[in-house]
C-alpha positions in Angstrom: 14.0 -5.6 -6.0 15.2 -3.0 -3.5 12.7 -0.1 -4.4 10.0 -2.5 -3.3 10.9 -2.6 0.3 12.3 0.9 0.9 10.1 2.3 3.3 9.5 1.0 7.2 6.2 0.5 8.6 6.1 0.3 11.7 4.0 -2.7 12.6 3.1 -3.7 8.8 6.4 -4.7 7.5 9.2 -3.0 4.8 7.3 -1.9 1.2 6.0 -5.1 -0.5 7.1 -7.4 2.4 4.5 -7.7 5.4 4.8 -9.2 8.8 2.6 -12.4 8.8 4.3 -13.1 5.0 5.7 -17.1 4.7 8.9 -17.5 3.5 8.0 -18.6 -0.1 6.2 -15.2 -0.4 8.9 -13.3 0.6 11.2 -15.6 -1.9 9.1 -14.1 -4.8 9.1 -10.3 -3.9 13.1 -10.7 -3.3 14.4 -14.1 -4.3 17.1 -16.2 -2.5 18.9 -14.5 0.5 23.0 -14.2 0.7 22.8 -16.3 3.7 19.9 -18.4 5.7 20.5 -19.1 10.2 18.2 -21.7 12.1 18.2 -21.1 15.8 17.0 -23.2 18.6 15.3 -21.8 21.5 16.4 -24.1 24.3 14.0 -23.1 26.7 11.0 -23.4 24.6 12.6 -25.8 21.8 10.9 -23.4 18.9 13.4 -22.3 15.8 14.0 -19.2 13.7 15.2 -18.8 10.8 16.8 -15.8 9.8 17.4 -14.9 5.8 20.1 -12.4 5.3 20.3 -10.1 2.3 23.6 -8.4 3.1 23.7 -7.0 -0.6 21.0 -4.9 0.4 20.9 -4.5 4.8 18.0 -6.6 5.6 17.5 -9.5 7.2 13.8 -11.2 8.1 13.0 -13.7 10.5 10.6 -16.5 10.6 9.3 -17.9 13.8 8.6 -21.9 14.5 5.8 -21.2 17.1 3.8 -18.7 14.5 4.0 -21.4 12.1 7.2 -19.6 9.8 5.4 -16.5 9.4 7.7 -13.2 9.2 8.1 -11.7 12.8 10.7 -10.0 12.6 12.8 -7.2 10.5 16.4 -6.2 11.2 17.7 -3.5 9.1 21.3 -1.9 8.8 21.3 0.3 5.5 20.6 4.4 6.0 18.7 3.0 2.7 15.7 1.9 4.6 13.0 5.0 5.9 10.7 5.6 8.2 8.6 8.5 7.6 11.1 9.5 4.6 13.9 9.2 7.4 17.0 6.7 6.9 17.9 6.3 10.7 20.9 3.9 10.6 24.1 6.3 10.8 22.3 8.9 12.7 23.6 10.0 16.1 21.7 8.8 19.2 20.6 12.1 20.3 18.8 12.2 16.7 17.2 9.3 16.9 15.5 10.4 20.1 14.6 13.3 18.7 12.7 11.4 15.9 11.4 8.5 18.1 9.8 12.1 20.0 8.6 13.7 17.3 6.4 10.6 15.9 5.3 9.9 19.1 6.7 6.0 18.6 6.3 5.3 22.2 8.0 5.7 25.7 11.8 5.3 25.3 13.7 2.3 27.7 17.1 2.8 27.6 19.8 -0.4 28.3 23.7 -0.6 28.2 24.8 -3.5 26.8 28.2 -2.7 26.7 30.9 -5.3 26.8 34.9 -5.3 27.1 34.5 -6.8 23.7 31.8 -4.5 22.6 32.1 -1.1 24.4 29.8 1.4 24.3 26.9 -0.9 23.1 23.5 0.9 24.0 19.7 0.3 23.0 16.5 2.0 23.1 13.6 -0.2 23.1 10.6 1.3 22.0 8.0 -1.3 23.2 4.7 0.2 21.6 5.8 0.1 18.6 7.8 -3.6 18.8 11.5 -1.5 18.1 14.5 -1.5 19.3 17.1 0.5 17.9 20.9 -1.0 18.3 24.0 1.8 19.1 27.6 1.6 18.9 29.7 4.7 20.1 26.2 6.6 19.5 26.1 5.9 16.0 22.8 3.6 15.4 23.8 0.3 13.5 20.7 -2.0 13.4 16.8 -1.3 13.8 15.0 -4.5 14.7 11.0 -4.1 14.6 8.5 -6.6 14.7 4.8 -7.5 14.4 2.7 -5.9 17.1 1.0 -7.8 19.7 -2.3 -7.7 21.8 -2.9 -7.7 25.6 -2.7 -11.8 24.9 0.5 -12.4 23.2 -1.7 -12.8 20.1 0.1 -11.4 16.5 -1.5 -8.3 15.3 -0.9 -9.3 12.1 -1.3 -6.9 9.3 -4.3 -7.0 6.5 
């Protein structure tokens, strides 16, 4: 199940599993998540729902408004790649060095640092839909989604 969804791409999805996917597709490439999360946005009143697959350090998100199609990726495993490169572990200074060198896009950088949660950083790559989630400089999440036009329209992939 896993080897079908090593590799990141950006924009397209994770292996066999493609932004744009409904939820019973992804069910058949990897079968039931550990855990399932509906969200309300209270401003717009649209839901997500989130399927977790903690065995493996993926979790995929379905948006309401986009009629459940897969929006959104969130990864946490060194497992997953991009360009042959498992990010998640790597040292901030690394991943801007990588972000550089594949010429992802212009790099935003935002503290999010709580008492709670010190040290709490992100660089939001916003060509490329990422943002990449640090804690003491160590990354510990990549979150990338569908592209989108100058319209807010999906650029969904083929």
């Amino acid at each position: 199940m896993i080897e079908q969804i090593k590799n990141i791409e950006i924009g397209v999805g994770v292996g066999a599993v493609k932004f744009g996917m409904l939820k019973t597709d992804v069910l058949s490439i990897l079968g039931m998540p550990t855990d399932k999360e509906v969200e309300k946005d209270f401003e717009t009143g649209d839901a997500v729902e989130t399927w977790d697959y903690d065995n493996c350090g993926i979790a995929f998100s379905f948006d309401e408004e986009e009629d459940w199609k897969l929006e959104t990726i969130t990864i946490n495993s060194s497992y997953f790649e991009i360009n042959g490169v498992g990010l998640v572990g790597k040292g901030i200074e690394e991943v801007q060095d990588f972000i550089e060198k594949y010429e992802l896009g212009d790099m935003e950088f935002e503290d999010y640092s709580t008492p709670e949660n010190p040290n709490h950083e992100l660089i939001d790559v916003d060509e490329a839909n990422m943002f990449f989630w640090f804690t003491d400089n160590i990354l510990q999440e990549i979150q990338f989604g569908v592209k989108w036009d100058d319209d807010d329209n999906a650029l969904w992939p083929k």
